[in-house]
Residue, then its C-alpha position, 0 to 999 in steps of 0.5 A: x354196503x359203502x359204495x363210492x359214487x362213480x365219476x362217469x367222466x373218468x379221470x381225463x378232463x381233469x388231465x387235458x385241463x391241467x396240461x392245458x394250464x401248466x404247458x404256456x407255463x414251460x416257455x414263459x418259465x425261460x425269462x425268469x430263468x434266464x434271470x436266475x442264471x444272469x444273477x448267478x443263483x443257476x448254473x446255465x449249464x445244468x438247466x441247458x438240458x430242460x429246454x432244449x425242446x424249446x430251442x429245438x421249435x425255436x430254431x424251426x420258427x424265427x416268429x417264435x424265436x423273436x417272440x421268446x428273446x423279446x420276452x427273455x429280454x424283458x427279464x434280463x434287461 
């Protein structure tokens, strides 16, 4: 009767894709949020928690550490 063509690929391509796409988007989401709490439209202390896996890789690598406060710098002047 009404079948639904099959997508033989699944579901997968279109996960790996996305989280390919929106991961860079977590550390480069620092500067403007950085912005936000020097300005004062964020309490620091409630968005702490949200990057505390990034600080946990930055303290493992100053290459990177450098990197992101060279990049937060760039928001907060």
């Amino acid at each position: 009767m009404d079948e639904k063509p099959t997508n033989k690929r699944g579901r997968w391509p279109a996960a790996v894709m996305a989280l390919v796409l929106l991961l860079p988007l977590y550390p480069l989401s620092t500067g403007p949020m950085a912005w936000l709490v020097k300005n004062g439209y964020v309490d620091g202390l409630h968005v702490q928690f949200i990057y505390e896996p990034l600080r946990q890789l930055l303290l493992r690598s100053e290459l990177l550490a450098n990197v992101h406060a060279w990049y937060v710098r760039l928001w907060i002047g």
